[in-house]
C-alpha positions, 0 to 999 in steps of 0.5 A: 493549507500545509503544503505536501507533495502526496496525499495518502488516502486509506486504510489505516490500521494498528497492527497487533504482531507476534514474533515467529513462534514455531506452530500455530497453537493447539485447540486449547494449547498455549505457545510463547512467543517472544514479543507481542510487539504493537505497531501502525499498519494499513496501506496509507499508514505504511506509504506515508511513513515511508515517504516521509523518510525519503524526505518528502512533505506527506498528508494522511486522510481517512478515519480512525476511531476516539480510542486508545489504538486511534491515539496511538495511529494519531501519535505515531503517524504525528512522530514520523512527520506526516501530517495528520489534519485530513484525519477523521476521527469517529466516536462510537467506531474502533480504530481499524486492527490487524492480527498478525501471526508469524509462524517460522517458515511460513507465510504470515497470517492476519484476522482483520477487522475494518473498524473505522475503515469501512466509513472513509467516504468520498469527502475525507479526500480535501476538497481542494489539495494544494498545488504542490500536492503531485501524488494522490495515494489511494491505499486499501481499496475493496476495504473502504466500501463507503467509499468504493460505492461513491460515484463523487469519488470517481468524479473527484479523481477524475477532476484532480487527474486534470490538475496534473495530480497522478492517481496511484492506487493499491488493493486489499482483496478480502478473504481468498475469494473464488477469482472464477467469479469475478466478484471484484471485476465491476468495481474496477472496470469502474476505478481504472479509468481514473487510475494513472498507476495501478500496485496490485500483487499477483495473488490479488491480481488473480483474485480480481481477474482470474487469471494466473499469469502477471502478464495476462493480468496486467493486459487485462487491467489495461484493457480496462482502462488503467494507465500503467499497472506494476504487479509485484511478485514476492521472491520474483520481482516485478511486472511492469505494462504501460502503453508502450513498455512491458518490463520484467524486474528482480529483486535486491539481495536483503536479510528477511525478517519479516514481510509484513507492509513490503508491499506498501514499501514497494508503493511509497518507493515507487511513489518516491520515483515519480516525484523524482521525476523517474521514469518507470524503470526508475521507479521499480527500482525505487519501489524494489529497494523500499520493498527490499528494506522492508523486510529487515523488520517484524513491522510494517516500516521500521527497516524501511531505508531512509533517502540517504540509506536508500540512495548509497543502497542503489549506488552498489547494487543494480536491479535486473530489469528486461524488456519482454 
């Protein structure tokens, strides 16, 4: 087997964006825009695209459809150096597809379909990894419920964890949801034990928990069992709790011209981090500075800094962090 240093396990999308137009369209009504631009997306899409431009050796698994949009993941992921083998392509499925609408001065808006997602199972994680394999990725949870429902995919994370492999998981929270309900709670009461390393944003954060302070979430996701949670912010940075720290970060100055995949940036970096050998301070900042770069772009991983942009990047700037 190809060696890797982390394998990124999850949703893969393509993604279907516009260019900022100045409103959403009447019923009716036809409003121009000045690109309708085709990209890769999904979370373990994004992170490992990104992590292979900060030069590390990145596999992909999950699945994808025997369709036009699932040649051109194939083909993209294949031109960034990320190894494609795990990948599971399924016939009679649409590769998974994103909506992305991007209206000046707002927030973007997506319409999503799961396509070949929902059919990732416990089985397209490798049964045996290679021992240079540090990282397992777990990008999309909520969105891949073959796979949630599998106990075979707890025991999995659970034997790799004692190989020395870290476990770091994102979530993708569906619809906006009633967070006084609690509907996703158990299956993460069930996930976090297993999890060394937990990315959620606040909005998501409070969908699980439903609760609305960064604080109170992350204690909540401890209590539950993950090992160290880091709960980005948007504009405002960071919150980081593990056993014995509590940390508040900041962002780093960047030109904005798009959101879209920061958050996936934010995790490859944060990644990146830890196979550096970083400690968790050194790690937000990795995470805060691929996020930052992100966001140079309309799509996912185009103005993602490479390792050298990345490291000139933090040589000149330097990112708020306070204990709390």
């Amino acid at each position: 087997m190809t060696d890797y240093d982390c394998l990124c396990l999850g949703v893969i999308v393509v993604d279907h964006l516009c260019t900022p137009i100045p409103r959403m369209p009447r019923p009716g009504e036809l409003v121009l825009a000045r690109d309708l631009p085709l990209s890769i997306g999904g979370l373990a899409a994004n992170a490992a695209i990104d992590l292979a431009k900060q030069d590390y050796r990145v596999a992909i698994a999950g699945a994808i459809g025997q369709d036009l949009f699932g040649d051109f993941a194939l083909q993209t992921l294949a031109a960034a150096n990320v190894q494609t083998a795990p990948l599971r392509r399924l016939p009679d499925v649409a590769t998974s597809g994103t909506l992305i609408l991007n209206i000046e001065g707002e927030d973007r808006r997506f319409i999503h379909t799961r396509g070949a997602n929902a059919l990732v199972k416990a089985d397209d994680l490798p049964a045996n990894l290679p021992a240079s394999c540090r990282v397992l990725y777990i990008g999309g949870f909520l969105l891949m419920p073959e796979l949630e429902r599998q106990d075979q995919f707890r025991q999995h994370l659970q034997k790799l964890r004692q190989q020395g492999v870290k476990i770091v998981l994102d979530v993708v929270v569906p619809g906006t949801g009633n967070a006084g309900e609690l509907a996703y709670w158990p299956s993460f009461e069930h996930i976090l034990p297993v999890v060394d390393y937990f990315l959620p944003n606040s909005d998501e954060a409070e969908l699980i928990t439903g609760l609305t302070d960064p604080a109170a979430q992350a204690e909540k996701f401890l209590s539950a069992g993950a090992g160290t949670v880091v709960i980005t912010l948007g504009a405002q940075g960071t919150y980081a709790a593990s056993r014995s720290e509590r940390l508040r970060g900041g962002c780093y100055p960047m030109e904005y011209v798009g959101g879209t995949g920061s958050g996936d940036a934010f995790d490859a970096g944060f990644i990146a981090g830890l196979l550096r050998g970083e400690d968790l301070r050194g790690c937000i900042r990795w995470g805060s500075v691929l996020g930052a770069s992100c966001v140079r772009a309309l799509s996912a991983t185009d103005g993602v800094f490479t390792r050298v942009e990345a490291e000139e990047f933090l040589a000149r700037h330097e990112l708020p962090l306070t204990n709390c």
